[in-house]
C-alpha positions in Angstrom: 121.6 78.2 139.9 119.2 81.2 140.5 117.8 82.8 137.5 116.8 86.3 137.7 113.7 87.9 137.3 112.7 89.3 133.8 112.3 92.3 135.1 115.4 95.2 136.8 115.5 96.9 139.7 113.7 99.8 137.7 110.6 98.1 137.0 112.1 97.7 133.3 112.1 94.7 131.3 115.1 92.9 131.1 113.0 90.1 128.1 111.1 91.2 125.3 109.3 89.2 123.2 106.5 90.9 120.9 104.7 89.5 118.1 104.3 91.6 114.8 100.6 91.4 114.7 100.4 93.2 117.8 102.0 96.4 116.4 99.5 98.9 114.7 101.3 100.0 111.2 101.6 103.2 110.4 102.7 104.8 106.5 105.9 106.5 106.7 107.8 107.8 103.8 105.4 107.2 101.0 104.6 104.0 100.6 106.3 102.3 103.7 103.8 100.6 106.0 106.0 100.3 108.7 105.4 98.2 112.4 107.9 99.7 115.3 108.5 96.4 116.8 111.4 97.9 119.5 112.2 101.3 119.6 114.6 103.3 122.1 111.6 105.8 123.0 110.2 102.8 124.4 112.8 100.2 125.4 115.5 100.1 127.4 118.3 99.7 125.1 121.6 99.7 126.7 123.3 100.3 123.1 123.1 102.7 119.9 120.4 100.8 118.6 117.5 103.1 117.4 114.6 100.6 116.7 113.7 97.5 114.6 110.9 97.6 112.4 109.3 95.1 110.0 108.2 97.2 106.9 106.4 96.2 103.6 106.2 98.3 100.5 103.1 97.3 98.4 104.2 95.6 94.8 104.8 98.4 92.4 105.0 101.2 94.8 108.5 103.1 96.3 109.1 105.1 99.2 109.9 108.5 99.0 114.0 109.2 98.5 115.0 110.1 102.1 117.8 110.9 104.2 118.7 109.9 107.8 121.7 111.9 109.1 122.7 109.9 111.6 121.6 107.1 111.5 122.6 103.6 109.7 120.4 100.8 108.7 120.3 97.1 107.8 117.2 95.5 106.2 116.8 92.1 105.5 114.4 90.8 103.1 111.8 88.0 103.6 109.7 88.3 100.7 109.9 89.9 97.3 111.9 91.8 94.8 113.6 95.9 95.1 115.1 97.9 93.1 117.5 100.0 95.6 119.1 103.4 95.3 121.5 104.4 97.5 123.2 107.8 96.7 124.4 107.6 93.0 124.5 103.5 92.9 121.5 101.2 92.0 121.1 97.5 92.9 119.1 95.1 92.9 117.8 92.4 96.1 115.1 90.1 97.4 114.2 87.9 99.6 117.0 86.3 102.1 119.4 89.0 101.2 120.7 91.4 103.5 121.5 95.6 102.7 123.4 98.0 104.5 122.4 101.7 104.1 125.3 104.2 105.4 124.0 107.6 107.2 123.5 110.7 105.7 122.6 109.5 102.2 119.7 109.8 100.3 118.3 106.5 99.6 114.6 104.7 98.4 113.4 101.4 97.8 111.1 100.5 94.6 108.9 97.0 95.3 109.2 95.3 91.9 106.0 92.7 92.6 104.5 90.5 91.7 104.5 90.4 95.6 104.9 92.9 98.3 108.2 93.8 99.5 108.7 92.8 103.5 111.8 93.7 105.6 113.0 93.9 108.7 114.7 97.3 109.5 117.5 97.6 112.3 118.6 101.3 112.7 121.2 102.6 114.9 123.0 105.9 115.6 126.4 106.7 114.2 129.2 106.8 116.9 130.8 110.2 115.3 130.7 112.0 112.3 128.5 110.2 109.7 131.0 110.5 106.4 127.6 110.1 103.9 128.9 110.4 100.1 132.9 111.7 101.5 135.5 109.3 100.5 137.4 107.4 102.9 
């Protein structure tokens, strides 16, 4: 069997591996200290994916309520405790639980402590029109 090489006819990468710690973080929304671990800007993603992040909110702090028009999300949680708003509803998560955040509504993320709040964040683009808070 002949394996191929890691890399396309392009010159692109084909494998990506990428540790965390060597992504520079960078504060987005408020309180989000955010690490672009792949994005599409720089990846070759044959997909609608957007980019996956790994994100911590400080204990006690939230992130600015923000909107992404279209574009969906799904965080996971490895360690701590959030208080989420997502358009009019409220819930709350922690670690090893999964959320799904639909496009075009407002949403934030309150770190409840005693430890930070870490995720990983998956975004991707909508195929068509995002139907944000418009009933089925």
């Amino acid at each position: 069997m002949t394996v191929p090489e890691p890399i396309d006819n392009a010159g692109s990468p084909r494998l990506l591996v990428r540790s965390a710690a060597d992504v520079p973080e960078r504060v987005a929304h408020g309180a989000v200290h955010a690490k672009e671990i792949f994005s599409a800007a720089t990846t070759t993603f044959e997909s609608s994916l957007v980019a996956v992040l790994r994100n911590r909110i400080p204990a006690g702090e939230v992130n600015e309520r923000h909107i992404h028009p279209d574009v969906e999300k799904v965080y996971y949680i490895l360690q701590g405790e959030a208080e989420i708003e997502c358009g009019p509803w409220q819930q709350h998560a922690s670690a090893g639980e999964f959320i799904f955040f639909p496009a075009a509504i407002h949403h934030r993320i309150h770190s409840l402590g005693p430890d930070d709040l870490e995720f990983i964040v998956i975004q991707a683009k909508v195929s068509g029109t995002p139907r944000g808070l418009a009933q089925r």
